[in-house]
C-alpha positions as CSV (number, residue, x, y, z in Angstrom):
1,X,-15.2,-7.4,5.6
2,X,-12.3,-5.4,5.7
3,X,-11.5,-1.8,4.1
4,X,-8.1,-0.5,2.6
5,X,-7.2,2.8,1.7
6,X,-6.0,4.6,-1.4
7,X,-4.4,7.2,0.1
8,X,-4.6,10.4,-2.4
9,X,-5.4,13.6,-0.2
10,X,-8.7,14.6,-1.5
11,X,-9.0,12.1,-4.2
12,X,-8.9,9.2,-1.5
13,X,-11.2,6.2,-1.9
14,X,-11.8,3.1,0.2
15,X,-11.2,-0.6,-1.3
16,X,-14.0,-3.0,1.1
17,X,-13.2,-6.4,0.4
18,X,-15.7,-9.2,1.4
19,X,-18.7,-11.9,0.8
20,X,-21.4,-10.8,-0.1
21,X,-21.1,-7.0,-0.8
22,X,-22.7,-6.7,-4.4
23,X,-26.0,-5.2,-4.0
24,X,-25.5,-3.9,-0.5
25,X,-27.6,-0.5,-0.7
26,X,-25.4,0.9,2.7
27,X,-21.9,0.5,0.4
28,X,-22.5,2.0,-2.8
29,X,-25.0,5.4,-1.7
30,X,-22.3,7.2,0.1
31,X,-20.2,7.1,-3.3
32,X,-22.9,8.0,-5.9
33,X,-22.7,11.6,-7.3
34,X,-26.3,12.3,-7.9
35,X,-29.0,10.4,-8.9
36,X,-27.9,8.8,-12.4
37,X,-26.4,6.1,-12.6
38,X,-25.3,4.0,-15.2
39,X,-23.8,0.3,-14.9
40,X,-21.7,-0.9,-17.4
41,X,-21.3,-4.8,-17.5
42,X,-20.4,-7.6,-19.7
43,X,-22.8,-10.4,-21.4
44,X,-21.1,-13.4,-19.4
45,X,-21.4,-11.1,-16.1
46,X,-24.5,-9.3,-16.7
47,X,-27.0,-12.2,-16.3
48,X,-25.1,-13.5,-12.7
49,X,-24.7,-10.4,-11.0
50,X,-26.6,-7.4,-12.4
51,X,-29.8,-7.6,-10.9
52,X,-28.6,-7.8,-7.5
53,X,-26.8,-4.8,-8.8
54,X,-29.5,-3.1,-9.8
55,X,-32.1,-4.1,-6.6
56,X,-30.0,-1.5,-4.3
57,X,-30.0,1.3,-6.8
58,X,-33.6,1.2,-7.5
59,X,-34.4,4.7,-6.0
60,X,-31.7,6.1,-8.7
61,X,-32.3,7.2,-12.6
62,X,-31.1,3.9,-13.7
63,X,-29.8,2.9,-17.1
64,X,-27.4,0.0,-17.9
65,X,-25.1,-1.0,-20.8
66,X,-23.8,-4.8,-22.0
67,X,-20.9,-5.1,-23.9
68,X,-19.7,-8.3,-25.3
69,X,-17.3,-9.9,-23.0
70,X,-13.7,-10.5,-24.3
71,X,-10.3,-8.9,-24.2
72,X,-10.8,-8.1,-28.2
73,X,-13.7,-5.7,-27.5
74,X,-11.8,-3.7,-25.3
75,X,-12.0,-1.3,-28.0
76,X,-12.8,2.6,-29.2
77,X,-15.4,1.0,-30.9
78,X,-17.2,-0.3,-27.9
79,X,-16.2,3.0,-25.4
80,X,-18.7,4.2,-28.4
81,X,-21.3,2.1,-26.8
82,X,-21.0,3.3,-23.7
83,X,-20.8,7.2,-24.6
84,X,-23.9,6.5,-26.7
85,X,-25.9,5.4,-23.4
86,X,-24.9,8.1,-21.4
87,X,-25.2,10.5,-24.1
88,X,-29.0,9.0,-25.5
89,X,-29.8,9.5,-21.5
90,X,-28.6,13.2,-21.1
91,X,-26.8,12.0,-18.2
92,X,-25.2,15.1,-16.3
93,X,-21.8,15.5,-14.8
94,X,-23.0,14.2,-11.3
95,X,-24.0,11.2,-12.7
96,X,-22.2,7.9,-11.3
97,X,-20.4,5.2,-14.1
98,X,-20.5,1.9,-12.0
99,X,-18.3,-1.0,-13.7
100,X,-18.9,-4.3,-13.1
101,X,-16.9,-7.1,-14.2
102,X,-13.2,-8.1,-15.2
103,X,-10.7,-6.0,-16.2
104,X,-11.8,-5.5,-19.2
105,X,-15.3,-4.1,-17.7
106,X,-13.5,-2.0,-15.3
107,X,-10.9,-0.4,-17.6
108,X,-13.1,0.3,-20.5
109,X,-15.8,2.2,-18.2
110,X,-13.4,3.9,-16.2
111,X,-11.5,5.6,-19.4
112,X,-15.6,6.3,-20.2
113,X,-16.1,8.2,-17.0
114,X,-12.6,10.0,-17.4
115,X,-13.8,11.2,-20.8
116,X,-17.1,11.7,-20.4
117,X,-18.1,15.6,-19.8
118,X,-14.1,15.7,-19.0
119,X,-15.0,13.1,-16.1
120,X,-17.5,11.9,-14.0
121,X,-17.6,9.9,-10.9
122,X,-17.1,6.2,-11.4
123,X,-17.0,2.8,-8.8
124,X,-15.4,-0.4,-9.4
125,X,-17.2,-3.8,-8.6
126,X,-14.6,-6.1,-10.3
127,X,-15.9,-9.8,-10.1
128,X,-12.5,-11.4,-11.8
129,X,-9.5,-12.5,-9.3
130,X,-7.3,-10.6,-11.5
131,X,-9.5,-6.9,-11.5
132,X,-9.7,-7.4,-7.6
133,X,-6.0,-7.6,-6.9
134,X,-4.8,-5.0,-9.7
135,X,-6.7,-3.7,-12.3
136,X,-9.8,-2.1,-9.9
137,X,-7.0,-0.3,-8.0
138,X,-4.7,2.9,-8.9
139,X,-7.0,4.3,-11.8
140,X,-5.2,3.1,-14.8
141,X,-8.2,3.2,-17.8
142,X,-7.7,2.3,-21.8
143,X,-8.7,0.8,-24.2
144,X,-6.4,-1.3,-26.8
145,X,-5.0,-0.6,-29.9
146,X,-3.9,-3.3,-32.9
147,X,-0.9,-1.7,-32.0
148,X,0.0,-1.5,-28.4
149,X,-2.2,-2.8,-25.5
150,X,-3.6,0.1,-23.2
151,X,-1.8,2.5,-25.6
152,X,-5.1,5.0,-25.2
153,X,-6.6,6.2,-21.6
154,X,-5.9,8.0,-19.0
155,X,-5.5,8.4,-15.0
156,X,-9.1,8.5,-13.3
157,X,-9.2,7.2,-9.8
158,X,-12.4,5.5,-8.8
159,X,-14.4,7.0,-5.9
160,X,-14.8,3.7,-4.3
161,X,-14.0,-0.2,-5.2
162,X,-15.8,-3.0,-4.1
163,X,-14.8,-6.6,-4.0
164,X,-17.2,-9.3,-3.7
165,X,-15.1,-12.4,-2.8
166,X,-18.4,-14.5,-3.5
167,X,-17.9,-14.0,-7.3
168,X,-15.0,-16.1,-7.4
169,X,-16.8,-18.9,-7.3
170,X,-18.4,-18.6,-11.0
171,X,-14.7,-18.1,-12.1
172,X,-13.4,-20.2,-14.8
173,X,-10.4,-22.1,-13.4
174,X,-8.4,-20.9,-16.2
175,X,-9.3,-17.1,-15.3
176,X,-8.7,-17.5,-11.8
177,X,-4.8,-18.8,-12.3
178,X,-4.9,-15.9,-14.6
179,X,-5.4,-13.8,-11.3
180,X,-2.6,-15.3,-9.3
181,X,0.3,-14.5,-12.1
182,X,-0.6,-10.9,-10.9
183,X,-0.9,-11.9,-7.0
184,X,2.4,-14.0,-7.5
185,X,3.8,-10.3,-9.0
186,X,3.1,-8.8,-5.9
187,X,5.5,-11.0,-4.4
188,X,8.3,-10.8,-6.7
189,X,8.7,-7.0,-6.7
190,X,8.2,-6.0,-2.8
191,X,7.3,-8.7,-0.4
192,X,9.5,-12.7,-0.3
193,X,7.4,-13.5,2.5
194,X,4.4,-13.2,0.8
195,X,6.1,-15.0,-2.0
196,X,6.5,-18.0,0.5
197,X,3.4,-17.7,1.9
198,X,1.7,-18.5,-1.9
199,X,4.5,-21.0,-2.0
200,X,2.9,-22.6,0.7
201,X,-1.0,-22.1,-0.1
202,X,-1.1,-22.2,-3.6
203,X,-3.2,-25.1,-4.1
204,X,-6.0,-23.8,-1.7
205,X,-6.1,-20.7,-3.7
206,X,-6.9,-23.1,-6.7
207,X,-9.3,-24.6,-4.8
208,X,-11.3,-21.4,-4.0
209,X,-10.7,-21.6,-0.5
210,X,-12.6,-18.2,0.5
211,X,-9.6,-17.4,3.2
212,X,-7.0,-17.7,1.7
213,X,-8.4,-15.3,-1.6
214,X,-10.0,-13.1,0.8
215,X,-6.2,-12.8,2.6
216,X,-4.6,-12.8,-1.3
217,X,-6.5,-9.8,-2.1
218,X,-6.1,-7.8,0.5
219,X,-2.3,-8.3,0.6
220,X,-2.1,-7.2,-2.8
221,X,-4.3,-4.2,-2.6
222,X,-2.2,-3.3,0.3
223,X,0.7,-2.9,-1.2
224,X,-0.4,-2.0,-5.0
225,X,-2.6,1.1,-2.7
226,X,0.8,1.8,-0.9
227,X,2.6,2.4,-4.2
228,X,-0.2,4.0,-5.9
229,X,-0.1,6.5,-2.9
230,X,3.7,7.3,-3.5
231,X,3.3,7.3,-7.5
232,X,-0.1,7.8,-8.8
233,X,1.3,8.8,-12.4
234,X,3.7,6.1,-12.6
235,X,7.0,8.1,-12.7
236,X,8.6,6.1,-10.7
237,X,8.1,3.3,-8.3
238,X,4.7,2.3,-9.2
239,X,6.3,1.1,-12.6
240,X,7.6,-1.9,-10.8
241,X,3.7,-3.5,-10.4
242,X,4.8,-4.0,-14.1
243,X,6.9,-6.6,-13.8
244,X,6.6,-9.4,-16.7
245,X,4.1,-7.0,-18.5
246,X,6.2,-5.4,-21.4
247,X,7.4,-9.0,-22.7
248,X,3.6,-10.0,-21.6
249,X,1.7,-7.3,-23.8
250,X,3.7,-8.1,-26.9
251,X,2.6,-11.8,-26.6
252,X,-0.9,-10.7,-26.3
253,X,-0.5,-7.9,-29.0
254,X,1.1,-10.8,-31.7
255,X,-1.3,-13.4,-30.9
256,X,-4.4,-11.3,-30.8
257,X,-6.2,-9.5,-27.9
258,X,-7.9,-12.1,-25.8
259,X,-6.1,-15.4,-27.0
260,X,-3.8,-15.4,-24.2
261,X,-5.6,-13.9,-21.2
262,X,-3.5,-11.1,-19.9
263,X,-2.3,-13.1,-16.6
264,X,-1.1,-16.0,-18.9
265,X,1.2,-13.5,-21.3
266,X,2.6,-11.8,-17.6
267,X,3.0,-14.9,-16.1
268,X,6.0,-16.1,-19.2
269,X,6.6,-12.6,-19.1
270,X,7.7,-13.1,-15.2
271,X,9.7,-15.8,-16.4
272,X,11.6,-14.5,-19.2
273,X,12.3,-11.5,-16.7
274,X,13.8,-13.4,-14.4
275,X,16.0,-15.3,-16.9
276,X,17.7,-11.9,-18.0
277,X,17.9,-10.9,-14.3
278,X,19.4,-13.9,-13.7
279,X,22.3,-13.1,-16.9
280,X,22.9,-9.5,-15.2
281,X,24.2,-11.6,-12.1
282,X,21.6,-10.7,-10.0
283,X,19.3,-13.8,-9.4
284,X,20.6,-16.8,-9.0
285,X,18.9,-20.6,-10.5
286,X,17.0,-21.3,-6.9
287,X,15.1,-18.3,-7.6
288,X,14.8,-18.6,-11.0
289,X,13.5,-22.0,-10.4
290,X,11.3,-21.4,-7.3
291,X,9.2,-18.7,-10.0
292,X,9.3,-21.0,-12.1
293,X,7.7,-23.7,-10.0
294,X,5.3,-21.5,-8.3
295,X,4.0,-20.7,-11.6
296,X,3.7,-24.2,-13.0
297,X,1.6,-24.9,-10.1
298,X,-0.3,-21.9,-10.0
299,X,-1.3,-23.4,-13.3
300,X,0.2,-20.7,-15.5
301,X,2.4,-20.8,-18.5
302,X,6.2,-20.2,-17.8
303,X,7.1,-20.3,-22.2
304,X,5.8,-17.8,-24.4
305,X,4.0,-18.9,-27.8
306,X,6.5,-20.9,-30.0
307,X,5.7,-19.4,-32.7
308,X,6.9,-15.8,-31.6
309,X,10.6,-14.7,-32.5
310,X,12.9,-12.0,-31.4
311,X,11.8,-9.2,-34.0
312,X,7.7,-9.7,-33.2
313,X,8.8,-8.9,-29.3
314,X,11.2,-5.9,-30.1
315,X,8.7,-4.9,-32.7
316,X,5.4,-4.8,-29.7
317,X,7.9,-4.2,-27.2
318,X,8.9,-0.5,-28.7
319,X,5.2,0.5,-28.5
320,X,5.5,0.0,-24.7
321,X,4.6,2.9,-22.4
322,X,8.0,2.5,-20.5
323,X,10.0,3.2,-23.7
324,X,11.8,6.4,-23.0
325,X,14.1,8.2,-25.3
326,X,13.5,5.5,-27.8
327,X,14.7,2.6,-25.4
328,X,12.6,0.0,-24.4
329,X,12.8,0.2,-20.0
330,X,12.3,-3.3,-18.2
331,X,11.1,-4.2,-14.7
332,X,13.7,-7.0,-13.3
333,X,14.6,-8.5,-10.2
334,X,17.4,-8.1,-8.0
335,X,16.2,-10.8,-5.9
336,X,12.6,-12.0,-4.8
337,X,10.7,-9.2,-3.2
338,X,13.2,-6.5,-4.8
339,X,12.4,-5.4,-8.5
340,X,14.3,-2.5,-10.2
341,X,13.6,-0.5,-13.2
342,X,16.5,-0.9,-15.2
343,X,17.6,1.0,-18.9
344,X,21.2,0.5,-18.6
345,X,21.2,-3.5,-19.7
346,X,22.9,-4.6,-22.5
347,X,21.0,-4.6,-25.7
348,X,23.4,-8.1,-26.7
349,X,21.8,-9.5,-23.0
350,X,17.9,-9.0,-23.7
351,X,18.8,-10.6,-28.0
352,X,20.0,-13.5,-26.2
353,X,16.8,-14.1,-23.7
354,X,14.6,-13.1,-26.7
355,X,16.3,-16.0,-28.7
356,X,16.3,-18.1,-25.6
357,X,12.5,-18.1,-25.8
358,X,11.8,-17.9,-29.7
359,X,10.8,-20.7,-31.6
């Protein structure tokens, strides 16, 4: 087992990374508010993991909410549901909001406990590759919008997040590359050598070798805690963890929520990224094509949906949380393991990679 730190003065909290941690009593007590506590889970995660869940909280007021599983639920309809429970319960301001599950799971109950009595404690048990190595850490919560994904939510650190490398192994193939586009990120922004490194172990990441994913997600939670640490708000550096995400949200946005998972639309996000940091001069075609290869193996899609053009990414890509002063801000790469926020590109420069990758 090993613990990292989120390192926010008094709002600090400890990420424990290991097999075997879900229902471990010791873990979870030290981070519940009071006696309530209410689990939010998923209907495909629910019946594998919840009642090991619910065995070490048995000495709490207990109460638990299902929501469908899928990107398109991730809704203000559903954050209903939950407010309902908590609300049908008269559950207090010291109780506990435990999420467990994907992304999906974790950012839906977090912007719950954020909203909730103007916020209440909440933990994170993600059980998806991709919610253990980003979305679990640095208290981004939302819910989606027909317009704009994550468009509504709010900041609200978790007191505590757990990750049970053990789940992995019920993890849909498909999900689990969808994990890696956002492991491979970490690389691309702020560390080459870990770049290499999944250059050279790739394959037994696919093949669910427990090392290497237990050594994966820590190395990503180090340095996403790191940044979240300097940046909480997202002012500055920490917008660089969103590398590939503005071209990736407007392929999930035009092709409906959930039809591309959200690793697949960053993943040819990362690529079409690099191919307009490679026209500003700054990568050069070896590193253009080592992303692009890591990728491919990693099992991911490095072209966007043919059936997309130019206007459908400018028109999802203006609804994008970077846009600032009406101009649409992208992460690119100087090199591999050096991103840069950049607003200054030529609008002729990102019309040409949108055309490049139209149908």
């Amino acid at each position: 087992m090993a613990t990292l730190n989120v390192d926010l003065g008094s709002r600090s909290y400890p990420i424990i990374v290991g097999a075997d941690l879900l229902g471990d009593r010791a873990l979870l007590s030290p981070y519940l508010a009071g006696d309530e506590v209410v689990v939010v889970s998923n209907d495909r995660v629910a019946p594998l993991y919840l009642d090991r869940v619910t065995a070490s909280l048995k000495d709490r007021r207990l109460n638990c909410q299902i929501l469908p599983d899928g990107e398109q639920h991730k809704t203000v309809g559903t954050l209903q549901l939950v407010f309902d429970t908590l609300l049908d319960n008269h559950c207090s301001r010291d109780t506990t909001l435990i999420a467990l599950g994907g992304g999906v799971i974790g950012d839906l109950a977090g912007f719950a406990a954020a909203c909730y009595q103007r916020g209440i404690a909440f933990i994170q048990l993600p059980t998806t590759l991709l919610a253990q190595v980003d979305s679990a850490v640095g208290g981004k919560t939302a819910v989606n919008h027909p317009q704009g994904k994550n468009m509504i939510g709010a900041f609200h650190q978790p007191v505590c997040v757990v990750s049970d490398t053990r789940t992995l192994v019920t993890l849909e193939p498909r999900q689990l590359s969808a994990g890696l586009a956002e492991v491979i990120k970490c690389g691309l922004i702020c560390d080459e050598l870990f770049f290499s490194w999944l250059e050279d172990n790739i394959e037994k990441a696919l093949a669910y070798d427990e090392e290497v994913l237990e050594y994966v997600i820590i190395e990503s939670c180090r340095h996403k805690a790191q940044m979240v640490a300097r940046d909480e708000k997202e002012v500055g550096e920490r917008a660089l963890l969103n590398l590939g995400h503005t071209f990736g949200h407007a392929i999930e946005v035009a092709t409906g929520y959930g039809n591309w998972l959200h690793g697949e639309a960053v993943s040819a996000g990362m690529v079409m990224a690099a191919t307009m940091s490679q026209k500003m001069g700054w990568l050069d075609k070896a590193q253009c094509d080592r992303i692009r290869e890591l990728l491919t193996r990693a099992r991911l899609p490095i072209d966007p949906p043919v059936a997309m053009r130019s206007a459908d990414y400018l028109r999802h890509m203006k609804a994008d949380k970077k846009v600032s002063g009406g101009r649409v801000r992208l992460i690119l790469l100087e090199a591999i393991g050096r991103a840069r926020l950049v607003s200054d590109y030529p609008d002729a420069l990102l019309h040409e990679v949108l055309g490049e990758f139209s149908g």
